[in-house]
C-alpha positions, 0 to 999 in steps of 0.5 A, a space after each residue: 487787397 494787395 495785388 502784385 504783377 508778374 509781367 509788368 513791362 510787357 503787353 498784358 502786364 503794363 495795362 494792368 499796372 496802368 489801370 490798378 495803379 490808382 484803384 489799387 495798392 499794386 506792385 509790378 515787376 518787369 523781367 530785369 526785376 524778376 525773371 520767371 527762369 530764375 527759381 530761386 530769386 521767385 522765392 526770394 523777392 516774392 516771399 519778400 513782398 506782401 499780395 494777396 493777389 499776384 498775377 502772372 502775366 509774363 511768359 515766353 511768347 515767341 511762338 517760333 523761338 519756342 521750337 527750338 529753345 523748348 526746355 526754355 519755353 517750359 521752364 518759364 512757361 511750366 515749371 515758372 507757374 508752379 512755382 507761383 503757385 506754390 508760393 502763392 499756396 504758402 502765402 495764403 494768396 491767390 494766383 491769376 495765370 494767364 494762358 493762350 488759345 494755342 493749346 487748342 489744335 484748331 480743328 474744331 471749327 466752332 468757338 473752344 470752351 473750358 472743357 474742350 480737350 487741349 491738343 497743342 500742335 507747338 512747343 509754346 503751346 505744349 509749355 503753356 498747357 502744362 502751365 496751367 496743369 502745374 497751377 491747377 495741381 497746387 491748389 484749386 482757388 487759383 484761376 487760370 485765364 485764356 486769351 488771344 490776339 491780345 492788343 492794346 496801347 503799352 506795347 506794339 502788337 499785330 494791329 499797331 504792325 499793319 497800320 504801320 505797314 499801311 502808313 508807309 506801303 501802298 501794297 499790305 497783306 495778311 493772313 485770310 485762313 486762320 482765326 481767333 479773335 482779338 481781345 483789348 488789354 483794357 478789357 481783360 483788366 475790366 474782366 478781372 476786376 470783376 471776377 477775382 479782385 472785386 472792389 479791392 478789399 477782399 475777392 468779391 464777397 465785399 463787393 457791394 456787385 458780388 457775383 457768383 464769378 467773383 471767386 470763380 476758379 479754374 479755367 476761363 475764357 475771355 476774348 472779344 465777342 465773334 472771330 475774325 481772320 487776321 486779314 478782316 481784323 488788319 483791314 477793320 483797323 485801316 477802316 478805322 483809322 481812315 474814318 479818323 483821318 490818319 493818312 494811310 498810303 495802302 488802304 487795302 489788306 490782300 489775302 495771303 495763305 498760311 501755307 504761304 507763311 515759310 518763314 514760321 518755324 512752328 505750327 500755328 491752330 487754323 482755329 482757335 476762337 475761344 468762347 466767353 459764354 461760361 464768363 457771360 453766364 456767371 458774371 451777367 456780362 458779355 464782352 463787346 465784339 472785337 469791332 467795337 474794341 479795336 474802333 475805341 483802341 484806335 480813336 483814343 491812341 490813334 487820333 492823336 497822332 
């Protein structure tokens, strides 16, 4: 199997990169190689390349800019995914989307699952639901992944912000009354391995593990086991980092409110917890809890500093 990443440089992208690398035969592409805005070069270089597989893990994620920039948002967020899609269609490959909890409204208290109606409440969200419509039209054997607050070591996100606030101010703070979970970038490119790329010659069916999720389609979940706010997921990781020792000079996180938040342009779910359970139940597997993923995110890139 040949895989190709969209997105290589970013967050999601570069972990998966990083770990196919060696398992693999992958070709990445970052945004100066290839930019999802530009129709005609998609055509051109990915008609160009070989995959069986191609996973697109790039997108326009900032959530205020969106707001403002919105056919922008959908033309990288909607109209990009087609695109591939099609493209993908025509090549005889499959397409892996990723997409967010922020189609989701936030209203529903209870962890989301696939067939829970989508009521986006931004501009970002509204692109990214219409993404995942646009792929789903072209052909039904391409998968679309939902996650959130995603973390990990190849890019700086939310948690590597805290730890850093905390390292240089006495006094940090962050959000107490929205929730989601976090979800490692190691993890999600574990769970593709075991729900579209198998062992790496064809989708699952040579798989000596072979599982009915192996060629699974449509949408799914994937994140961290339980939820968190953004406080309790900022003071777990001060917690963590004081047990490995690193030298912190705020140790608490403070609750702000997010009607507090003036500076934010767009609306943001209050609740947005995304549940795996359909991934658990066709794979045999369960996510660990976000506890478990961001203690292991902060002893390995952590402990060294």
């Amino acid at each position: 199997m040949k895989i190709a990443i969209l997105g290589a440089g970013g967050r999601l992208g570069a972990a998966l990169m990083r770990k196919y690398r060696e398992r693999f035969d992958v070709v990445g592409f970052n945004h100066a190689q290839l930019d999802l805005s530009n129709f005609d070069e998609l055509h051109k270089k990915l008609r160009a390349t070989s995959f069986d597989l191609l996973i697109n893990a790039a997108a326009f994620t900032n959530v205020d800019l969106c707001e403002t920039k919105r056919d922008e948002a959908f033309l990288i967020n909607a109209e990009a995914p087609r695109v591939l899609a099609e493209i993908c269609r025509d090549k005889r490959a499959r397409l892996i989307h990723f997409s967010t909890d922020y189609v989701f409204e936030g209203g529903k208290r209870e962890p989301y699952v696939e067939s829970d109606s989508a009521n986006p409440i931004s501009v970002y969200g509204e692109s990214k639901l219409a993404g995942e419509q646009n792929v789903l039209a072209v052909q039904d054997r391409h998968l679309i992944v939902r996650v959130s607050w995603i973390f990990g070591p190849d890019r700086r996100s939310f948690i590597d912000g805290m730890i850093k606030r905390a390292q240089e101010n006495e006094e940090v703070d962050a959000v107490a009354d929205k929730f989601s979970a976090p979800t490692y970038t190691d993890d999600i490119a574990e769970m593709l391995v075991v729900t579209a790329i198998g062992d790496g010659t064809q989708p699952g069916v040579t798989d000596p593990g072979y599982n009915a999720a192996s060629d699974y389609d449509g949408i799914l979940h994937f994140t961290s086991a339980g939820e968190c706010s953004w406080q309790e997921y900022a003071q777990w990781a001060l917690d963590c980092c004081q047990e490995i020792g690193l030298l912190l000079k705020g140790k608490t996180v403070g609750a702000r409110k997010l009607k507090d938040m003036t500076n934010w342009v767009a609306r943001r779910p209050v609740y947005s917890v995304l549940s795996s359970a359909k991934y658990a139940k066709l794979t045999g597997r369960s996510p660990r809890t976000w506890r478990e993923a961001v203690a292991d995110y902060i002893r390995r890139f952590y402990s060294k500093k």
